[in-house]
N, C-alpha and C positions, 0 to 999 in steps of 0.2 A: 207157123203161127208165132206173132210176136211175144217173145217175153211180158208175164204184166209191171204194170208199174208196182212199186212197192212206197209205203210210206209208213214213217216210224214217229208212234205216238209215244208221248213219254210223261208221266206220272210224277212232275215237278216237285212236290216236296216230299215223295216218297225216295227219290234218288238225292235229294238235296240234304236228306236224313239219314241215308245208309253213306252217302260220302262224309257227310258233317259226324259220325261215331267209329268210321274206317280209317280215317287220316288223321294224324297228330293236327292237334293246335297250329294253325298259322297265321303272324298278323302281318300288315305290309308296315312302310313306313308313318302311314296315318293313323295305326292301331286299328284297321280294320281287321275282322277276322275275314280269312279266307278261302279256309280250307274244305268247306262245303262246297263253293263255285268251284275252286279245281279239280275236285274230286268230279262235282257234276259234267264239266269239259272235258276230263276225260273219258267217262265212261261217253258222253254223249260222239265225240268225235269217232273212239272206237267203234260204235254200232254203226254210226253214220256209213263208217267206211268201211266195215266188214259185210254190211247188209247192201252196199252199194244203192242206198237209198233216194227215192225222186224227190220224195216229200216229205216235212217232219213239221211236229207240231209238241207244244207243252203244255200241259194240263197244270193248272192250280186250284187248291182251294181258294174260296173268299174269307176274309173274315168274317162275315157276318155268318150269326150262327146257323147252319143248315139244318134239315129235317131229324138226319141221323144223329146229329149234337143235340137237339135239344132232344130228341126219346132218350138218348141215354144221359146227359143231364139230369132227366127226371126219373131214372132210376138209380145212379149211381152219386146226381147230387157235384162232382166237380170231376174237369177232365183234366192230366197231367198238359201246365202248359210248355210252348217251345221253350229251349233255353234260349238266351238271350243273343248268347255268342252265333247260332243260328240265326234266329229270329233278321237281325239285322243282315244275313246273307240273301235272305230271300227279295228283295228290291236289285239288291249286286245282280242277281241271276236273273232277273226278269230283263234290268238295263243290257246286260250281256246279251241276251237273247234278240234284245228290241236291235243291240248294234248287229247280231249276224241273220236280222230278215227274217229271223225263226216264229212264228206266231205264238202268242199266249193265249191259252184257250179258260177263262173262266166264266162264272156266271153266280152271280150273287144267289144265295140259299141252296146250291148244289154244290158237292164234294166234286173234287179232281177225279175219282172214280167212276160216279154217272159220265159225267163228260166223255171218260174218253171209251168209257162203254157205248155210250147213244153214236160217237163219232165212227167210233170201230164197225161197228153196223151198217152204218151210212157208207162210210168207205169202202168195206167189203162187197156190200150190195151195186155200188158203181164200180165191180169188177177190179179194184186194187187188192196188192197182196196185202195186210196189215199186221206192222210188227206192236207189241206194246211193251213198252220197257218199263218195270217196276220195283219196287225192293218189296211189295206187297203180294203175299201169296193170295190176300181176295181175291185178287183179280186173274187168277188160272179158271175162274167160271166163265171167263169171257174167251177162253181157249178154242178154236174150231179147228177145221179144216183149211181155212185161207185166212184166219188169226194166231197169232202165234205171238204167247207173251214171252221175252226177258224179264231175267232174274238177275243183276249182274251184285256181284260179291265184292265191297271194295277195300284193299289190303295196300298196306305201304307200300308190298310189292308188285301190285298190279290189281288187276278187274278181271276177273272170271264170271264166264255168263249162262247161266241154266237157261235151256231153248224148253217151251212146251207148247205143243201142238197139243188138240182134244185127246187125242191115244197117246200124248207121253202123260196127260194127267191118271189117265184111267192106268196106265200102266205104276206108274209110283206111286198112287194115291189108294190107286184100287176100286175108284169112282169116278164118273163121269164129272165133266168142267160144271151142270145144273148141280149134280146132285154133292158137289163141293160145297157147295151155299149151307148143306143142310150139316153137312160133316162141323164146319166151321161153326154152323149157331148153336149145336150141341158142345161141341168142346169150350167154344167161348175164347175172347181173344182180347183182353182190355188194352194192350197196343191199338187195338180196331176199334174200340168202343164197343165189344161184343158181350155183353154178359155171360151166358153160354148160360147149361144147366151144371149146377154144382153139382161134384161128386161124377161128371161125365169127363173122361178124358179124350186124346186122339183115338187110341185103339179101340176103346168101348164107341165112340161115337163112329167111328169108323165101321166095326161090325153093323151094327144095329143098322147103318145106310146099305151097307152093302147086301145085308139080309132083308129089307122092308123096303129100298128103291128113296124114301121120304120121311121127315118127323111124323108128317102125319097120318102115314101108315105104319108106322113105328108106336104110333102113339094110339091107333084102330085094333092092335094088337100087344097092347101093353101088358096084358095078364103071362103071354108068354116070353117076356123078355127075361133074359136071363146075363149078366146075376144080378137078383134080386135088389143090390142096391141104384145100381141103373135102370130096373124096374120103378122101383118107390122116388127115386129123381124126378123121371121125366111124368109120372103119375104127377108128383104133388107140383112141380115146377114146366109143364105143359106150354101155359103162357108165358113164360117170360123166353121157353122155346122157339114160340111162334114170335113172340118180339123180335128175338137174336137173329132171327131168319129173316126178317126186314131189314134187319139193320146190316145184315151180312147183302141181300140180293142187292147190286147196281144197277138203276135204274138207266132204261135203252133207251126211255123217250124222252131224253132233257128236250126244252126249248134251244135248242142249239144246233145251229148249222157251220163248218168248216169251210171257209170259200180255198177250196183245192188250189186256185192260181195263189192265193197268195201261200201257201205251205210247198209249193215249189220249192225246190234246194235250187239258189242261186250263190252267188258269192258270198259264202258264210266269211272268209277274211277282210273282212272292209276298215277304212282303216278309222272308224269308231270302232269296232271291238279291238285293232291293234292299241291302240290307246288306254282302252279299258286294260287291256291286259298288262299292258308297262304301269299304268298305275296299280293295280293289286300285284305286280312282282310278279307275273305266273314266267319267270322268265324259260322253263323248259319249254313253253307252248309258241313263244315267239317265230319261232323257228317254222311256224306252219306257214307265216305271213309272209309274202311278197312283198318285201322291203325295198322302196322306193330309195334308189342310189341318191337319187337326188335331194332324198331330204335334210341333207346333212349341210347342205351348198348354201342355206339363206343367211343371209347377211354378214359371212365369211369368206374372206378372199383366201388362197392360198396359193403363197409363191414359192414356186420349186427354186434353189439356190442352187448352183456347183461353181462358181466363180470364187474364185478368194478374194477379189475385190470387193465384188458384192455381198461375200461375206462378212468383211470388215467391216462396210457400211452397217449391214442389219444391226453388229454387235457395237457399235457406235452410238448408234439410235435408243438400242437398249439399255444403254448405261442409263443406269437412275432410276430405272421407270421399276415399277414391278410387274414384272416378267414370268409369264407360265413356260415352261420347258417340259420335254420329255423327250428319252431316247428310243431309238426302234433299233433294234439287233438284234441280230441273224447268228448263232453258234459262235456265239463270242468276239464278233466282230460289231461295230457302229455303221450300220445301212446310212444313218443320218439323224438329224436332231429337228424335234417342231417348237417353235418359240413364237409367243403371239406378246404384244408389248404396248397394243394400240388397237381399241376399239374397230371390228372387223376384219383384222391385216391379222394374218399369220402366214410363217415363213416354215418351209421343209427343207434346210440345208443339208446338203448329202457331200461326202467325204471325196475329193475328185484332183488330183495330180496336186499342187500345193496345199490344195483344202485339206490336210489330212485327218483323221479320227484324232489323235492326239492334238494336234488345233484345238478343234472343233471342239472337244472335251475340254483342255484348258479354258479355251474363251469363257467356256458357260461358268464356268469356277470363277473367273476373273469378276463375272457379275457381281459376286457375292462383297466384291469390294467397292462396291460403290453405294450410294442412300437407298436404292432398290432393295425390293425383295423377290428371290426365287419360287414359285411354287410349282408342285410337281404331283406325279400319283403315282405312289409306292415308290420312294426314294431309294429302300435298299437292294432293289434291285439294278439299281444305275450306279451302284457308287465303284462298282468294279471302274469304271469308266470315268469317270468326272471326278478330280484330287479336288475338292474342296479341302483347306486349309481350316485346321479345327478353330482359330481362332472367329471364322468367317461364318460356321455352321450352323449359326443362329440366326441365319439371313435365309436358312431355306424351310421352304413351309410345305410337308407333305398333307395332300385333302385328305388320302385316304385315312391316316391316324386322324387327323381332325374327323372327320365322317364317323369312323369307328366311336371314338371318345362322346360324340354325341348322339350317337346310338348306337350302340355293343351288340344288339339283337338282333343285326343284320346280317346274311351272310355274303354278302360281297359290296365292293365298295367302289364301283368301276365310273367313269364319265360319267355315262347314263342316268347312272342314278344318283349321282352329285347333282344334275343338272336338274332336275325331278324334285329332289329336295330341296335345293336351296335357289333355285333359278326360278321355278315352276315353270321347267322347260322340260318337253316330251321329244328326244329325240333316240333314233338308231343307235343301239351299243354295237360294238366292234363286232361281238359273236352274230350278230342280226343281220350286220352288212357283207362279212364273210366268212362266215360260218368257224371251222376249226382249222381256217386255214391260216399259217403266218402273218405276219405282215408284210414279208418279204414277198411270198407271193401274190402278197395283195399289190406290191409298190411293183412288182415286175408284169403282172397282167392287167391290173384296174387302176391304172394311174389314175384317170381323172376322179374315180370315186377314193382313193385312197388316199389324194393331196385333198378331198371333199372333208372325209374323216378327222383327219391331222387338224386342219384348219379348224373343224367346228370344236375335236376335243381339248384342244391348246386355247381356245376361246373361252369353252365354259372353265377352265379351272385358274382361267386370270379375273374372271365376272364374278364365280362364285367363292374364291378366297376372303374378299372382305366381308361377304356375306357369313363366314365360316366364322372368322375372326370373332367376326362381335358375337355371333352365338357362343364364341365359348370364353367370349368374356361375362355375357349374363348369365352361363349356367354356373361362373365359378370354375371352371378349368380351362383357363388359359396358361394360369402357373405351371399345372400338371401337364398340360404339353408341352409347354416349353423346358421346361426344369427335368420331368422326368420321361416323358417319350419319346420325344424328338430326339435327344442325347443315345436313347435307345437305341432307336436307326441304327446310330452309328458301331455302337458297341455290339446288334446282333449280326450286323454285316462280319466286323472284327473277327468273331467268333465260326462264322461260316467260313469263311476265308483259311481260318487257321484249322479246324478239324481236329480230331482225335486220332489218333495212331490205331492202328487194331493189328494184333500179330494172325494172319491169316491160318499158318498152320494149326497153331494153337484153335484155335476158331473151327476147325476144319477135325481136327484130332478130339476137341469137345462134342462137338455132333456125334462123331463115332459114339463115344463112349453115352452117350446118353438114345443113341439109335441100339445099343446092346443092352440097355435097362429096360427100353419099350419093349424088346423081343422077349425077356425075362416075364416081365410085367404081363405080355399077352400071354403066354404057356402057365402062369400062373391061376392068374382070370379064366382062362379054357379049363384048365381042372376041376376048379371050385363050381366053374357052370356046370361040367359034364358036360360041354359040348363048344366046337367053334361057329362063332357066331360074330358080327361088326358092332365090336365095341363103340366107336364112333356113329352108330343108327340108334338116334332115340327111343324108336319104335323097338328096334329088335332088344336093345338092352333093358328094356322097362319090363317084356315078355318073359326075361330070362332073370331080372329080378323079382317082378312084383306076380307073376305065375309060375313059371319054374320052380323056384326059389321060394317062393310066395313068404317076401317078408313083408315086413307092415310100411304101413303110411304110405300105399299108393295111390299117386294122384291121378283119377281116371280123367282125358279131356277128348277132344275129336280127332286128335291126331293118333295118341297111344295113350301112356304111364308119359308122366312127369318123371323127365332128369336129371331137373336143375339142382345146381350144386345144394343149393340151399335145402331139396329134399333128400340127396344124399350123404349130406354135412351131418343130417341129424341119424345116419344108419351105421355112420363110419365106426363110430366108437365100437359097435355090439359084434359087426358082420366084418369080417376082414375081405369078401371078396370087394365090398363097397368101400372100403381104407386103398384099397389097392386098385378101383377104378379112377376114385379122385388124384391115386398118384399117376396112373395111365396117363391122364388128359391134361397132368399139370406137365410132364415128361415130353408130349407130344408138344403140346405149346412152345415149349422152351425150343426145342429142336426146330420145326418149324420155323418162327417167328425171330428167333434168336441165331439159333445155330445156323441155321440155313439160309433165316433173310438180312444177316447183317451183312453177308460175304457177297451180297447181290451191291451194295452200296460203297465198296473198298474202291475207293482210286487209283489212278495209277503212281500217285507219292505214298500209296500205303493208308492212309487216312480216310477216315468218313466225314467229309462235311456235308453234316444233316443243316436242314431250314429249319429255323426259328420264325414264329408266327406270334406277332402283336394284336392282331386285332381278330380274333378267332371268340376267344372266352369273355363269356357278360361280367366277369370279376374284373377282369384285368390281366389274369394269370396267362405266361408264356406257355404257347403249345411247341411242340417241336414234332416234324416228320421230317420222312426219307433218309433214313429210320425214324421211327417216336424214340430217341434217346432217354427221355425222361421217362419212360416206362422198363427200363431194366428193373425187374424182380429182385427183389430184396427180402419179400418176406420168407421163401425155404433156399437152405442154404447152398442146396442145388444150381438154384437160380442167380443167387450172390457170385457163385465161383464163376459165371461167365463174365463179370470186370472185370479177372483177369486176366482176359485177351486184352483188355483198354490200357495201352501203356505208353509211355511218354518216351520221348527221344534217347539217345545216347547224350548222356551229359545231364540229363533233367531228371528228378522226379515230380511226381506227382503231389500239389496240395491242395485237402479236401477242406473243405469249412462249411460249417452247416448251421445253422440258427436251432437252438435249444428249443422248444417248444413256443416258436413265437407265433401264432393262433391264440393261444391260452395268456401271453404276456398282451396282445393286442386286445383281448378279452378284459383284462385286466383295467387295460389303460382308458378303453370307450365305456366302460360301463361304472368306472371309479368306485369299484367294492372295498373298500377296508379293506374287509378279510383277505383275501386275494390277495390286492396289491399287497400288504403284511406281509404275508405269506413268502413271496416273489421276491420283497427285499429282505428281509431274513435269510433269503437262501435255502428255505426248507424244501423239502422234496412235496413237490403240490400235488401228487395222487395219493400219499402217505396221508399229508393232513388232510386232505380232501376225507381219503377212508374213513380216517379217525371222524370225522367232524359228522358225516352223513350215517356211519353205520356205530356212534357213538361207544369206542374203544379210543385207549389212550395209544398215543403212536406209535409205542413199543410194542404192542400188541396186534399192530397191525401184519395181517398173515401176507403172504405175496398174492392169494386168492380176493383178497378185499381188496388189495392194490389194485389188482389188476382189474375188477368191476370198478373201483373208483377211475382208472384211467378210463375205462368206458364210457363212465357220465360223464366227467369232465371233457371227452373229446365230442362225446356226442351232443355232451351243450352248445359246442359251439357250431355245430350243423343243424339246429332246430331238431333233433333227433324227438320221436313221440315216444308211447312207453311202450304201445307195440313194437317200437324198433328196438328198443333195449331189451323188452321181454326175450327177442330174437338172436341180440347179440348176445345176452348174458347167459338164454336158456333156463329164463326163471318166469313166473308169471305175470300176465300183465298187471295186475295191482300190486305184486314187487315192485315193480318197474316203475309204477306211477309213485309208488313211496319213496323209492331210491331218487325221483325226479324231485317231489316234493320237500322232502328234507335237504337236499340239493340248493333248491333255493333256499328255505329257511334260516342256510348257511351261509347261503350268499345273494341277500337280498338284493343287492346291488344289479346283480348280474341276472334278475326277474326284472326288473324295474327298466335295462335299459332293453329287454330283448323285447318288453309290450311296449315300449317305446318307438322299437325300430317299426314293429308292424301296422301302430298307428302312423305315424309320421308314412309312412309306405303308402297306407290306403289313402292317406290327406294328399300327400305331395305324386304321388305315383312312383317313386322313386326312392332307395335311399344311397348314401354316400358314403364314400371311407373317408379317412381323416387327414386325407388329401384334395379332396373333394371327386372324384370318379363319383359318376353317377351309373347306376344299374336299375333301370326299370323293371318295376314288377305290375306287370298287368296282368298277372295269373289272377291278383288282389279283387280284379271285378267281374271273375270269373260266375255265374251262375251255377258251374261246377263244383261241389264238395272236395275234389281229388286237385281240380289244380289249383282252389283258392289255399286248401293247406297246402300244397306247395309252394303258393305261394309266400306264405307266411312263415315256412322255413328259407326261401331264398332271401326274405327280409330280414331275417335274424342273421342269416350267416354272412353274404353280402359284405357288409360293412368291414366285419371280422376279416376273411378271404382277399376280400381284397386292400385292404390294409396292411397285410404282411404282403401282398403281390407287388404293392407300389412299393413299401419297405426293399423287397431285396432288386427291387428294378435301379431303385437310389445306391445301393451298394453296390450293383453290377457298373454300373455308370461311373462310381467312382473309382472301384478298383481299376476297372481298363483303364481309365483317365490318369491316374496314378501311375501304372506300369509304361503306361505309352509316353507320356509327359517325362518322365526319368530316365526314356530310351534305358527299359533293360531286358532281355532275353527273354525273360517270362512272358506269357503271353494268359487270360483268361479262355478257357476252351470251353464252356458246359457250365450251362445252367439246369441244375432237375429241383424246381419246384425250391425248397428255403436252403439247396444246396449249389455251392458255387465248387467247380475244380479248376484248379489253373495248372499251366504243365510249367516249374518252376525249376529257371537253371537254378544247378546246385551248390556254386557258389552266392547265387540269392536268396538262399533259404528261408536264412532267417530275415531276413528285412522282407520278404514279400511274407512273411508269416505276423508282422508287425501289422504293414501295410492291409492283410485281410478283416485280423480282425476288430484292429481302428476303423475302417471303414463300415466294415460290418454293422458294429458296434454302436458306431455316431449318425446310422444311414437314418435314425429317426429317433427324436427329443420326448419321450415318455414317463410315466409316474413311475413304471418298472424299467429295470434295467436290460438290453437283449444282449442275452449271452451267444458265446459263440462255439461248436466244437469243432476242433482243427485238429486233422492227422496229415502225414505224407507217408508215402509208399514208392514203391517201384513199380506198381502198377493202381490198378482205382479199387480191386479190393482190397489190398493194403491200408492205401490212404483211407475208403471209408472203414 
């Protein structure tokens, strides 16, 4: 006997709703939100293909008000409506579904519920299996024997799916799928529109089914219900019982029929939904799609070169013009170079008996000296390769800083989606056409789709350059790319190139010693428990504090006990087993991450050269991985002692220079306070006067305890900090906290005046600027959500701030290299973290690169306040800092 067919209905805004409160915020580059449609393609593909499904179909509601909306309307008077960042997803999802042939099942004045209840019947009864997928537990009363609903659970890290068959309801619930209708209109469920009876919960409405079958033999035997307040409930509240139980039962006989042939699963990848999905960015889902090699080949030619003759002509031709380039290498060698110079014509020159990679490289540098200009994508990773001549450097134009600079909020900035944004051209990114393989062995096994590639991505970044251009001539940062990123390139390449020294044994002999503090640390922790147990298991360690132990303030959730630091932060002072867990997991961190994973990254010159990354953060700020260098531990002095494996050459030390409090000096200069800026050129110590000024004592009087809450305000002013955050940092209460805010400003009206500033100007313009002009979008600002429109309102405040000192020490890094290189002297700039610069400085250049830092430092930006600079040198980097 043949398998039956199976087909999978699905409960459209009920999963558009559990995906749209499961996934973080996502918008593409047109500010669509999107994270509800992803979430829905996912869960919807996994079911698809876990249930190996015939058929599928999607349920919606209508707008127009249905039966069950207006009964309870007219008892409840207003229903919660969608958020907005939703609302708009729901048309995405429908167009998605209409491109992959999936049918949309609605019908004006009935809910998405009857529907797919009346269809589920239908389809069951002409012998199909039926699955129904929902975030809605209503609908387990539509549970049988050859219906079977989905529950799917949606998590950043994936979809989990609760199966119920009729006997797994009656089994968890403890009632049958009917007599769920009656469980639900007694407990009530205002997510659902259910009023329920007040003063009835799960378990009470639960008993009372399982003991009377119905409300309304629950309610034939009302005298003996017991206890007596769910007695006198459903006594005086009866009807609004028998209400709740309409408004809960889904109706089986909608006017609605399913034409079977058309909910056939046919080619759900067609290429309208490939489309749809490049333009909402779902770029992990591309990969499902059967990517036409050929769509790469319209109206681009590409010529393979190995000739050095015909070389010489291409680069002939090219002189003058402006010319897109990029290199393709293989483990440190040049496979070849794509260069497009003329509407349709691009060229793949490949390195071949005189052609050779050093040619090849030269020539393309040579461009740079002619009227043309270079463009390219991600410049610094070619420049191992190609000697552009610093005076020449101004003639190359990388898209991807341009792309980034005009929108920070992207994460990636490849062909594709240059061509999308500024072409409105939809074609195949590299990952789409061959997945994770090289290019190399794209160019050894898929020539002709590979020369297809070359051709079309060396096209769009010479089509879409001057489109770039003038964009970031009308947003205002043209200067800031040319003046302070582009200059970047150059100076983060420098620094990768040149690396940090690291003494391995040292490196290797720290591990020890702090893998013998863990063992300490654990025999310690096992005592005070009475017992061994994995410190590292949330679960087990919340059991062993907040039962065991049973101290206070345990935060009970579905996992176990809360134990995040922030609950254990506040146990540390009283309980010493909890002082000596937070040092466990600060000990293990270090050893891991530190001890362990720096010596994964050592070269074989001895040296870690980590990547520096420009276009990562919406400030503007440098990230840095393989290692995160800018995250070595500073704050316990454990953590410190590990810079001194970071040491500089034989002949060099180390010199550190670090900007004084420049957030608080850029504070100063945007927001033009008197007091402050006073403050700043005086020279006085601004957490002192700050104390003084907010907790009104005279400065002498100020204790180090006021200090140290005035440091608080003052740094947390300038992250948009609220008072609940202070109440937390200071561990004082919130209307402290709101007084410490209040008198804050009162002190420094200046600095109230420009931060309502920054967040009007925000919501007006969608955007605000630093004083360079960097633009940072904030479209949390037209959030419908409470949580991320104040976030939003602190990224407005801070923003400016942040990134104002990011572009400050980017102008300094720029010019110290430029300085050291330019002077040909030994020194070399190795390590940016955040307002701090290190350079590994021969030691007969001491003192002149000690001049040379912090004049540049110094002069990297023209302000009301003055930026100071602190400089040490060392023999290694805890030294210097």
């Amino acid at each position: 006997m043949p398998d039956k067919e199976k087909i999978v209905l699905i409960d459209g805004h009920s999963i558009l709703n559990r995906a749209f409160y499961g996934l973080p915020m996502l918008t593409n580059s047109e500010g669509l939100h999107t994270n509800a449609v992803y979430g829905f393609l996912n869960i919807l593909f996994k079911v698809l293909e876990s249930e190996k499904a015939d058929y599928a179909a999607v349920a919606f509601d209508r707008k127009e008000p249905t039966f069950r909306h207006k009964m309870f309307d007219a008892y409840k008077g207003t229903r919660k409506p969608m958020p907005q960042e939703l609302h708009e997803q729901v048309p995405l999802m429908k167009e998605m579904l209409e491109a992959m042939r999936i049918p949309v099942m609605e019908l004006p004045g009935y809910e998405a519920d009857d529907i797919l209840g009346t269809v589920s019947s239908q389809m069951a009864q002409k012998g199909l299996e039926v699955c129904i997928v929902s975030g809605d537990r209503d609908l387990l009363q539509l549970a049988r024997e050859d219906v079977r609903i989905l529950i799917p659970k949606t998590k950043a890290t994936g979809t989990q799916i609760e199966e119920y068959y009729d006997r797994d309801v009656l089994e968890r619930y403890q009632v049958t799928p009917v007599q769920f209708i009656d469980v639900k209109a007694l407990m009530g469920d205002t997510s659902d529109n259910i009023p329920g009876v007040p003063g009835i919960g799960e378990k009470t409405a639960t008993k009372l089914i399982v003991q009377y079958g119905s409300i309304e033999e629950a309610y034939a035997h009302v005298d003996e219900i017991t206890p007596a307040r769910a007695r006198e409930a459903l006594r005086e509240h009866y009807d609004l019982a028998r209400m709740s139980k309409v408004l809960a039962t889904i109706d089986l006989q909608v006017p609605f029929e399913l034409s079977q042939d058309a909910a056939r699963i046919g080619q759900l990848y067609t290429k309208e939904a490939l489309e749809l999905c490049r333009r909402l960015e779902f770029k992990n889902l591309l990969g499902r799609f059967q990517i036409e090699e050929t769509e790469k080949k319209a109206d681009v030619s590409c010529c393979l070169i190995r000739d050095f003759t015909q070389a010489e002509q291409v680069f002939e031709q090219a002189q003058g013009k402006d010319t897109a380039f990029f290199l393709v290498e293989d483990r440190g060698s040049v496979l070849g170079a794509a260069l497009c110079f003329a509407p349709g014509e691009a060229y793949f020159i490949e390195p071949e008996g005189f052609l050779t990679q050093q040619y090849l490289c030269g020539r393309i540098a040579d461009l740079t000296k002619g009227e043309g200009r270079l463009v390219t994508l991600h410049l610094k990773e070619q420049l191992a390769f190609v000697p552009f001549e610093p005076a020449h450097r101004r003639k190359v134009f990388d898209t991807a800083i341009a792309a980034y600079l005009l929108n920070p909020l992207k994460d990636g900035y490849d062909e594709a989606d240059i061509a999308r944004e500024y072409l409105d051209q939809i074609v195949a990114s590299r990952s789409e056409l061959f997945g994770k393989d090289a290019l190399s062995r794209a160019r050894a096994e898929k020539e002709e789709a590979f020369l297809a590639y070359i051709g079309c991505a060396a096209d769009i970044l010479r089509r879409a350059f001057p489109v770039m251009e003038d964009r970031l001539m009308q947003t205002g940062m043209k200067e800031l790319f040319d003046e302070i990123e582009m200059p970047l390139v150059y100076t983060l390449y420098d620094m990768e190139r040149e690396g940090i020294r690291v003494q391995a044994e040292e490196l290797k002999r720290y591990g020890e010693e702090l893998g013998k503090k863990i063992l300490e640390l654990e025999q310690k922790i096992y005592e005070q428990a009475g017992e061994v147990f994995n410190i590292n298991s949330p679960k087990q360690l919340g059991v062993i504090l907040f039962e065991k132990l049973e101290l206070p303030h345990g935060k009970k959730t579905k996992t176990g006990y809360s134990t995040a630091a922030d609950v254990l932060d506040k146990l540390a002072p009283e309980y010493p087993v909890v002082s000596d867990i937070l040092e466990y997991r600060q000990m293990t961190k270090l050893k891991s991450t530190y001890a362990d994973g720096l010596a994964n990254f050592i070269q074989a010159d001895g040296r870690i050269h980590g990547k520096f990354h420009q276009t990562i953060t919406a400030t503007g700020r440098i990230s840095s991985t393989e290692p995160n260098l800018q995250n070595i531990p500073i704050r316990m002095e454990l953590g410190r002692l590990i810079r001194k494996v970071f040491v500089p050459d034989d002949g060099f030390v180390f010199l550190d220079a670090d900007y004084s409090q420049i957030e608080l000096r850029v504070l100063a200069h945007l927001s033009d306070d008197d007091k402050l800026i006073q403050a700043y050129q005086d020279a006085q110590d601004i957490h002192t006067i700050t104390a003084s000024q907010v907790f009104h004592v005279a400065p002498e009087d100020v204790t180090p305890l006021l200090r140290r809450n005035a440091k608080a305000v003052n740094f947390g002013i300038v992250y948009g900090i609220s008072s609940f955050g202070l109440s937390q940092d200071l561990s004082i209460t919130r209307k402290e906290a709101q007084e410490y805010i209040a008198q804050y400003f009162k002190t420094y009206p200046g600095i109230k005046r420009f931060l309502d500033t920054a967040v009007e100007d925000a919501k007006k313009n969608g955007y605000v600027t630093t004083m360079f002009g960097r633009r940072r979008p904030v479209p949390e600002l037209q959030s419908s959500n409470f949580m991320q429109r104040s976030f939003g309102e602190r990224v407005a405040m801070n923003a400016p701030i942040q990134g104002t000192a990011a572009d400050i020490i980017k102008i300094a890094m720029n010019r110290v290299n430029e300085c050291l290189r330019s002077r040909h002297m030994r020194s070399r700039l190795i390590l940016q973290v955040h307002d701090e610069l290190l350079v590994e400085t021969a030691k007969e250049e001491l003192e002149e690169v000690r001049q040379i830092m912090v004049r540049e430092m110094q002069q990297a930006a023209s302000m009301k306040v003055r930026l100071e600079v602190d400089i040490h040198d060392g023999r290694n980097w805890y030294e210097a800092k």
